[in-house]
Residue frames relative to the residue before (quaternion, step in Angstrom):
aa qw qx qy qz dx dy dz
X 1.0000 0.0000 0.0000 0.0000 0.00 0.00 0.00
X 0.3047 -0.7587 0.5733 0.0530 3.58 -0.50 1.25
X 0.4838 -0.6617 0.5723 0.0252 3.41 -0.58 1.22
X 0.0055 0.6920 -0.6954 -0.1938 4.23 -0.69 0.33
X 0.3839 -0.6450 0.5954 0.2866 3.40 -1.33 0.06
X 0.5183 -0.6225 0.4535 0.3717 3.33 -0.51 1.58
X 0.2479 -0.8181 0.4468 0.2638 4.04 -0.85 0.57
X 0.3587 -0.8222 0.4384 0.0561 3.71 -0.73 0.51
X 0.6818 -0.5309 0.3509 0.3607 3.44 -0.93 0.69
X 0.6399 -0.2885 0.5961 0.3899 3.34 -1.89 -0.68
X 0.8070 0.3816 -0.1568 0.4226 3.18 0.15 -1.71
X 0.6656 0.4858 -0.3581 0.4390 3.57 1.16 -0.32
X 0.5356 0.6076 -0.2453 0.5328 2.97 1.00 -0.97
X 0.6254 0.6019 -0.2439 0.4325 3.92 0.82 -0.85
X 0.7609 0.4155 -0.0807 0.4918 3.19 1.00 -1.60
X 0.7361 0.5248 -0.2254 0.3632 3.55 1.39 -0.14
X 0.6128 0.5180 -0.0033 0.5968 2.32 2.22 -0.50
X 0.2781 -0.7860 0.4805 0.2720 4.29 0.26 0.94
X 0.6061 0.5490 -0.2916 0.4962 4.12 1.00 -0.99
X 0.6311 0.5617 -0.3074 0.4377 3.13 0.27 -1.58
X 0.8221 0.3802 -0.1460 0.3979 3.18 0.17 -1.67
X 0.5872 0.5033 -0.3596 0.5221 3.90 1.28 -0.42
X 0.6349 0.5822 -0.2462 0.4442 3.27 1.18 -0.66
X 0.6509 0.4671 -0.2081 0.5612 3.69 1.05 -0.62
X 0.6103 0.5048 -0.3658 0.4888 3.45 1.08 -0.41
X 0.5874 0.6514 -0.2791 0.3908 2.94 0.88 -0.89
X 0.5506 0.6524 -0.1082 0.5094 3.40 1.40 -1.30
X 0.7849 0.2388 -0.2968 0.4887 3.21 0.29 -1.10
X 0.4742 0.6354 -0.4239 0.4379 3.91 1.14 -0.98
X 0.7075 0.4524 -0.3593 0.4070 3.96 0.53 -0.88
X 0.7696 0.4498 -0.2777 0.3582 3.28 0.85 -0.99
X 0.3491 0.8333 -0.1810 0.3885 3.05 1.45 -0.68
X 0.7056 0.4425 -0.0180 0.5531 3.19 1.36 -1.75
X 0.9316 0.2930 -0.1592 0.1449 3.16 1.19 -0.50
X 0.1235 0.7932 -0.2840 0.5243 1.65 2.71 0.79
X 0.7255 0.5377 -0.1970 0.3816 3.82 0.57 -0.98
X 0.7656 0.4340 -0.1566 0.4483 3.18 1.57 -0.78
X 0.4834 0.6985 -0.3689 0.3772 2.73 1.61 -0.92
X 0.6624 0.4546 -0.4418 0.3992 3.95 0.02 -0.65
X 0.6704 0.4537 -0.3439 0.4758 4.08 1.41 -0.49
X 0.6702 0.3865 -0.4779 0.4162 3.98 0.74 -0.08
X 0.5844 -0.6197 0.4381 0.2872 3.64 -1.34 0.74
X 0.6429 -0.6036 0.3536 0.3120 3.23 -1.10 1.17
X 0.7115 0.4504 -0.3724 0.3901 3.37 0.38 -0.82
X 0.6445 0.4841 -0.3756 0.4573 4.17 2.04 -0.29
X 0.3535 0.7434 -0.5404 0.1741 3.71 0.88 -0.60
X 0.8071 0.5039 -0.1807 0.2490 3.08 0.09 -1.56
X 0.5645 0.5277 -0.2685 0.5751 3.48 1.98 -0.54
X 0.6502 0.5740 -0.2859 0.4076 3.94 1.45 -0.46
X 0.0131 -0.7487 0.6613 0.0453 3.48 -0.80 0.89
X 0.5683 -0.4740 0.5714 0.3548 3.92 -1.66 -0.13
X 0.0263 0.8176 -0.5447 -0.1845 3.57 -0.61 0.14
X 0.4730 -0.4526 0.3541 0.6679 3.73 -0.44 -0.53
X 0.5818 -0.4020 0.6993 -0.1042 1.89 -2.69 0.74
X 0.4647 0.7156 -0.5166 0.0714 3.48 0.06 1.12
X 0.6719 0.2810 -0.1108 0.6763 4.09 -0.67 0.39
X 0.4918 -0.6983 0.4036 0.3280 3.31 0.57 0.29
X 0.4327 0.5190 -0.4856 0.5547 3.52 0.82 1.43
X 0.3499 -0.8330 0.4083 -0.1304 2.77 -0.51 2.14
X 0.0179 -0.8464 0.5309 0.0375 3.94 0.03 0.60
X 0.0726 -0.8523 0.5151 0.0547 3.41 -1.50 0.91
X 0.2215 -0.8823 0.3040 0.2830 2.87 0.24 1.33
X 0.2630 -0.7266 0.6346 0.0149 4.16 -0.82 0.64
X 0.3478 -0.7882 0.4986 0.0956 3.15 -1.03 1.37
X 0.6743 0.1889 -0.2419 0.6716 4.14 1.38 0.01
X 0.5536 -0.5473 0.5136 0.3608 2.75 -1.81 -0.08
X 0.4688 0.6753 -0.3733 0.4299 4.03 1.35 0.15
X 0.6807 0.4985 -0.3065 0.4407 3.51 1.19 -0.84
X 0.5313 0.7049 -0.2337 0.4078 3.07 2.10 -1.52
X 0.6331 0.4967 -0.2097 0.5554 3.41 0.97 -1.36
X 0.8100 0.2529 -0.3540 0.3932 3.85 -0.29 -0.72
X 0.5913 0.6461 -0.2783 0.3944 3.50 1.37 -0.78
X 0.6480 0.5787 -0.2384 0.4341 3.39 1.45 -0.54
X 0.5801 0.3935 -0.3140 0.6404 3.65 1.50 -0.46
X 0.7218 0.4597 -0.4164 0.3070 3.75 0.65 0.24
X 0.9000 0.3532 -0.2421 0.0819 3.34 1.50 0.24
X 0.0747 0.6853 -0.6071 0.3953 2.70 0.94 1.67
X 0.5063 0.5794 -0.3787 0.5144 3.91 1.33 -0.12
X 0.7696 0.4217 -0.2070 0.4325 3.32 0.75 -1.60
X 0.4200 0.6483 -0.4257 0.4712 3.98 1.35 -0.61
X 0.6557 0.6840 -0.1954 0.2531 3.24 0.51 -1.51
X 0.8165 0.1199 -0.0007 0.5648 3.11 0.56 -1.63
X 0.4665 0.4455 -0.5460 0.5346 3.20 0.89 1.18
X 0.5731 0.5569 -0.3981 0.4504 3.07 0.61 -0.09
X 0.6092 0.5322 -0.2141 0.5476 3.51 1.05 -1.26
X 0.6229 0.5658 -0.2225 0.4922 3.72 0.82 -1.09
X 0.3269 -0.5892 0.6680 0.3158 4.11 0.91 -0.94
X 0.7198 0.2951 -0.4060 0.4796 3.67 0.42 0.49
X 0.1828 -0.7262 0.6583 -0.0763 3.30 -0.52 2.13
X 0.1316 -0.6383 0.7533 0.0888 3.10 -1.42 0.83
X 0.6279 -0.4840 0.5025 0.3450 3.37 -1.67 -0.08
X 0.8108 -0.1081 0.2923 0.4955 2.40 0.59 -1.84
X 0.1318 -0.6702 0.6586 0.3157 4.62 -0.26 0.75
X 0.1676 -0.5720 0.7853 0.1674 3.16 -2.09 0.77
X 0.2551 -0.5944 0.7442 0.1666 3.81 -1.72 0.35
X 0.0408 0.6919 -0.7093 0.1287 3.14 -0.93 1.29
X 0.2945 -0.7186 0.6174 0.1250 3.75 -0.62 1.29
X 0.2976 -0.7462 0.5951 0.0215 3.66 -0.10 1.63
X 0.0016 0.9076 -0.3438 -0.2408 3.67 0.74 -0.42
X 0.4407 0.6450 -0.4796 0.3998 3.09 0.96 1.74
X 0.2829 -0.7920 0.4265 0.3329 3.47 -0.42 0.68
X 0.3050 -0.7044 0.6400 -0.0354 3.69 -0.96 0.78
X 0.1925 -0.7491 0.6046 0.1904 3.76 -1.06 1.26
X 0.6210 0.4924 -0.3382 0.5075 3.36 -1.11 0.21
X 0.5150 -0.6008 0.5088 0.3390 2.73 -1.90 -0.65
């Protein structure tokens, strides 16, 4: 007789788990960030912007050309800013061209 294990959430799983669950913070801390910025990248880039991780407080975004890379770079000393304003300090944003495109955000 084979026995199922009763199945469980994310969030349970999270809470049972110390990594998992540092790891998901981590997640939400990225997105968090890009929630704040998002109203400073141009509509016509959004769609090329992901969150990346968040480690040491050195923030990465991942970018699907090098064109978004290029205008997105004069914007962040913009984007520092209103994290800053937001209570979410970063050291430092890297641009890393992930070269996959992604809908959404």
């Amino acid at each position: 007789m084979n026995r199922r294990q009763p199945s469980v959430t994310l969030l349970q799983a999270s809470q049972n788990n110390t990594s998992l669950a540092k790891l998901m913070e981590l997640n939400r801390a990225s997105k968090a960030r890009l929630d704040a910025i998002f109203p400073l990248i141009p509509d016509t880039l959004r769609p090329n912007v992901t969150a990346g991780p968040l480690d040491e407080g050195v923030w990465c975004l991942l970018l699907t050309n090098t064109t978004t890379a290029a205008k997105l770079r004069q914007l962040v000393p913009a984007f520092e800013s209103q994290l800053r304003v937001k209570g979410l300090d970063v050291k430092s944003i890297r641009l890393k061209i992930s070269g996959s495109s992604r809908p959404g955000r």
